[in-house]
Structure formats: structure tokens, C-alpha cells
C-alpha positions in Angstrom: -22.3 54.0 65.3 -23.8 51.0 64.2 -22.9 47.1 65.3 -21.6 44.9 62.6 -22.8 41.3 63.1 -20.6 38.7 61.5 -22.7 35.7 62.3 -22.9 33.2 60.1 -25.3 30.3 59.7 -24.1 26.9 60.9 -24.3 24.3 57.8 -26.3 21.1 58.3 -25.1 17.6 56.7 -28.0 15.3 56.7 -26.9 11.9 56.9 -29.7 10.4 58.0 -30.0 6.8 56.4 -26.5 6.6 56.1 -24.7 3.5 57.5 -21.2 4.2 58.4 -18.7 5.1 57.7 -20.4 7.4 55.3 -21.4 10.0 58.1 -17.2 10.4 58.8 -16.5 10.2 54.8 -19.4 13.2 54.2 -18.4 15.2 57.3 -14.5 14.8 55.9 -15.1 16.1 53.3 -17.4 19.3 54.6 -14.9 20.2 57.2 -12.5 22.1 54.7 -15.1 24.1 53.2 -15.4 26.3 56.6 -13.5 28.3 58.5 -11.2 27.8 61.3 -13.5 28.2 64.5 -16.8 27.6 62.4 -19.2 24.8 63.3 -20.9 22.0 61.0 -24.0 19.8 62.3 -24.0 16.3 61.7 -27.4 14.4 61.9 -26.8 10.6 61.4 -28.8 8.0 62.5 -26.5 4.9 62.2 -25.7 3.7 65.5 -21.8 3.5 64.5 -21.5 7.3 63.9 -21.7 7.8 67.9 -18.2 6.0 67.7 -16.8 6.7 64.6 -17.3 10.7 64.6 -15.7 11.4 68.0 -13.1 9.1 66.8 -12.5 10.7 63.7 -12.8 14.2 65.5 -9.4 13.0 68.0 -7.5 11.4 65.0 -8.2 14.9 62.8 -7.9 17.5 66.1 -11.3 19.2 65.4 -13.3 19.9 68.6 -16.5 18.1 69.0 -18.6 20.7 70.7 -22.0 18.5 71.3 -23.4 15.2 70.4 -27.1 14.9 71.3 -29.2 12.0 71.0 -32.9 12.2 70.4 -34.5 8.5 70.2 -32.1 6.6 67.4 -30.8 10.2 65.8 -27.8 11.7 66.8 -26.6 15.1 66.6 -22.9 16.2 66.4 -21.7 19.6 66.6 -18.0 19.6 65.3 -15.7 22.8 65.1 -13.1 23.1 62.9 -9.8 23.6 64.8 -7.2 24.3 62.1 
């Protein structure tokens, strides 16, 4: 018997350079494209998207996993809840 692995590889939206609220209007628009329970990475670099994506996440009941900061990028983890 053999193991059948559904993984799946987590998507990446790149908004570095971005000034807000174009982070939130890219990541709107990627979250319907995956499936309830999958996971999108947000990579943003405006200083507004460490308000405006948590935000956004509340308002739109998705769970924000993770949001890591490494010098002025940040990196969002957001699951799709519904």
C-alpha cells in the first residue's frame, strides 16, 4: 500500500514595491482562487500592509497564520477560512 500525498505548494504574491493598499487589493483578489484551508504568502514591503492586511484578514474572517518581519519586508501567511 502506498501513501498518497496531497500536498500542495503554497502560492507567493510578490508585492514588494507596492504602496498600499495595493498589497490588500492583490491579496483580495488571490484569496478566491484557493481552497478553503489553503495558504497564500504575502511579501510586501510598504510599511502600511502590517496594518492593513491583519485588518483586512478580521473584516473578511480569513485566518492570518504568520506575519514575519525581516528588516523593512514583511511576510504574511493568510489561510482561507471559507
Amino acid at each position: 500500500m502506498t501513501a498518497t500525498s496531497h500536498a500542495h505548494e503554497t502560492p507567493l504574491l510578490d508585492c514588494l514595491g507596492k504602496a498600499c493598499p495595493v498589497p490588500v487589493i492583490e491579496l483580495a483578489k488571490a484569496v478566491p482562487g484557493l481552497e478553503v484551508g489553503h495558504e497564500i504568502i504575502v511579501v510586501a514591503d510598504d510599511p502600511g500592509a502590517k496594518v492593513d492586511i491583519p485588518v483586512w484578514c478580521r473584516m473578511k474572517r480569513h485566518e492570518l497564520v504568520a506575519v514575519e518581519q525581516d528588516g523593512a519586508e514583511f511576510r504574511f501567511t493568510v489561510r482561507r477560512s471559507h
